[in-house]
C-alpha positions in Angstrom: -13.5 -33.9 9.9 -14.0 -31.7 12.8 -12.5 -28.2 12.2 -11.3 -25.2 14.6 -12.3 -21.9 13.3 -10.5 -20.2 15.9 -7.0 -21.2 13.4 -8.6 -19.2 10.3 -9.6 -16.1 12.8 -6.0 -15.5 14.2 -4.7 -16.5 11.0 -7.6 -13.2 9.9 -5.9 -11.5 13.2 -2.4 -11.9 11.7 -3.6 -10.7 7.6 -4.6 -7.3 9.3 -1.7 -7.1 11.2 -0.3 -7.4 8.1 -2.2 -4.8 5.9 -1.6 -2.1 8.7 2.1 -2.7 8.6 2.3 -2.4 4.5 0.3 0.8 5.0 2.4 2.2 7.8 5.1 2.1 5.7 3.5 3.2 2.9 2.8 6.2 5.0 6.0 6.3 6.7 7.9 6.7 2.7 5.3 9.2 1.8 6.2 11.3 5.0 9.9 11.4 3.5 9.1 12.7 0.3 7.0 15.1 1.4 10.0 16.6 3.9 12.2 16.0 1.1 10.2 18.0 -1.6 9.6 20.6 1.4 13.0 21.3 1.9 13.5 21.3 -2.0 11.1 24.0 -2.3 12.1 26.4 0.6 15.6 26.4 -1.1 14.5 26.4 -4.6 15.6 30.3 -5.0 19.1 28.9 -3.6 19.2 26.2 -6.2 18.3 29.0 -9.4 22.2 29.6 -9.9 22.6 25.7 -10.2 19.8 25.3 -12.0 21.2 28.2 -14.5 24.4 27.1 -15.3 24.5 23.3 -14.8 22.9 21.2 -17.2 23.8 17.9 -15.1 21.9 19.2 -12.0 18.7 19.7 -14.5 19.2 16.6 -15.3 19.5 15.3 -11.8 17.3 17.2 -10.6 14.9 16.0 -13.0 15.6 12.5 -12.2 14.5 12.4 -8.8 11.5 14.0 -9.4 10.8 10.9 -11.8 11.5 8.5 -9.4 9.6 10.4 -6.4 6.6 11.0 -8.3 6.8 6.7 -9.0 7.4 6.2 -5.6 4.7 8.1 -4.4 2.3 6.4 -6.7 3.1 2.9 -6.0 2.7 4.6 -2.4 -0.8 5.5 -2.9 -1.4 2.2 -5.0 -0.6 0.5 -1.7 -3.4 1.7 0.1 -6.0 1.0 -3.0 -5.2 -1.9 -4.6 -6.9 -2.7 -7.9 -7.8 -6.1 -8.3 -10.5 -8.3 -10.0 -11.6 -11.6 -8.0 -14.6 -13.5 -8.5 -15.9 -15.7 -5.3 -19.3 -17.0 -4.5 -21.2 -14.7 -2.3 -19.5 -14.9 1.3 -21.0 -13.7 5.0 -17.5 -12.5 5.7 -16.7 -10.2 2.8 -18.1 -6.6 4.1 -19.6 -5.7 0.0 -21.4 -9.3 0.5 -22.8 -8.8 4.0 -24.4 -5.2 2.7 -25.4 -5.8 -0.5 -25.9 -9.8 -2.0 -27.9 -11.1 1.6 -31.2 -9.1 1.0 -32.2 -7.4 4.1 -30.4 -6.8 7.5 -32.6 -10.1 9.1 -31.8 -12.4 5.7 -28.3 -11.5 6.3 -28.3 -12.0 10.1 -29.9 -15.8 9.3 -27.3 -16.5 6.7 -24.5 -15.4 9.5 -25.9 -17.7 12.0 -26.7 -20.5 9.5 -22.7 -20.1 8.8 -21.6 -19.8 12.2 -23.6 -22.8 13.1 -22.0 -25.2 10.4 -18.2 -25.7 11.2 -17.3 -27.0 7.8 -19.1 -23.8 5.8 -17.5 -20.9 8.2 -14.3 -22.4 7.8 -14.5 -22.7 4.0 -15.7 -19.1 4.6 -13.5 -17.9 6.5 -10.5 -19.8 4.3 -12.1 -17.1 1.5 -11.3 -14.6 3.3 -8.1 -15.7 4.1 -7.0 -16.2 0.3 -8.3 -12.7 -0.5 -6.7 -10.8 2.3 -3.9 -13.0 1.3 -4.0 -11.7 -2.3 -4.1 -7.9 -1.1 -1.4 -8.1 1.3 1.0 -9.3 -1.6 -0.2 -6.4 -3.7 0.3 -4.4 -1.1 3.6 -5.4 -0.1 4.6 -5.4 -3.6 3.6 -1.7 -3.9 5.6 -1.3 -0.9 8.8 -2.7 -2.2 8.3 -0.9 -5.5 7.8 2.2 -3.4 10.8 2.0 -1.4 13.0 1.2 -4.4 12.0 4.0 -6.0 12.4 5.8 -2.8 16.3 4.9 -2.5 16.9 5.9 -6.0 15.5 9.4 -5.5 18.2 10.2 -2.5 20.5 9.0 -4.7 20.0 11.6 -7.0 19.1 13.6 -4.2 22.5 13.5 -2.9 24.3 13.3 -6.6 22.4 16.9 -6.9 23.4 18.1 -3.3 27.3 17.2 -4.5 27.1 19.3 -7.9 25.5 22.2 -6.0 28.1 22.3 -3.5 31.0 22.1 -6.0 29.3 25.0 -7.7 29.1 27.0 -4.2 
């Protein structure tokens, strides 16, 4: 059966476009703690009163920082997934092409054997796929764990910002 590679390399094109958006937000959520938890910390000595007299805004306040500080590591989880595969040595995966071809030349024969045999760079390149597959759902994942985590903390954010105006 006579095979297009060019399907599995935009379908490549489209996994990266992928991992760049999971990361972007990622990034984008991390950003929003950080101004959060910025403007926490300029106003901290405005908060000491609260933080004296109200056991519920301890409490509170202690909550979000839970859920920011999960948040923010299933932020940076996002951007180093952990995960354990096991493939046969492949041209296209980047730890393969340094490290399991032998020298720069045996690596460069094995490419162009590959490239040369349609069936073998498409099963290949359908390796990659799966795996880049596999750490875009991690990824994403992380993401969504992130963000929920991220909507709880303004919760208590604004649960916190409630008490301390009732106590102004």
């Amino acid at each position: 059966m006579n095979q297009d590679s060019n399907n599995y390399w935009e379908q490549l094109e489209r996994l990266e476009k992928l991992i760049r958006a999971s990361e972007l937000k990622a990034g984008i959520i991390f950003s929003f703690h950080s101004l959060i938890i910025g403007l926490f910390v300029d106003k901290l000595d405005k908060f000491r009163p609260v933080f004296e007299s109200n056991i519920a805004f301890v409490v509170l306040s202690f909550l979000w920082m839970i859920c920011v500080l999960i948040s923010i590591y299933y932020t940076f989880k996002c951007f180093k997934p952990q995960m354990e595969l096991k493939y046969d040595k492949n041209v296209f995966f980047f730890k393969d092409a340094v490290y399991s071809f032998g020298s720069i030349k045996e690596y460069a024969k094995k490419l162009m054997e590959v490239c040369g045999n349609e069936n073998e760079i498409c099963e290949q390149l359908s390796e990659q796929i799966h795996v880049e597959s596999k750490i875009i759902d991690q990824k994403f994942l992380c993401v969504h764990k992130s963000i929920k985590f991220f909507g709880l903390s303004i919760i208590f954010v604004l649960l916190s910002l409630g008490f301390w105006i009732i106590t102004l």
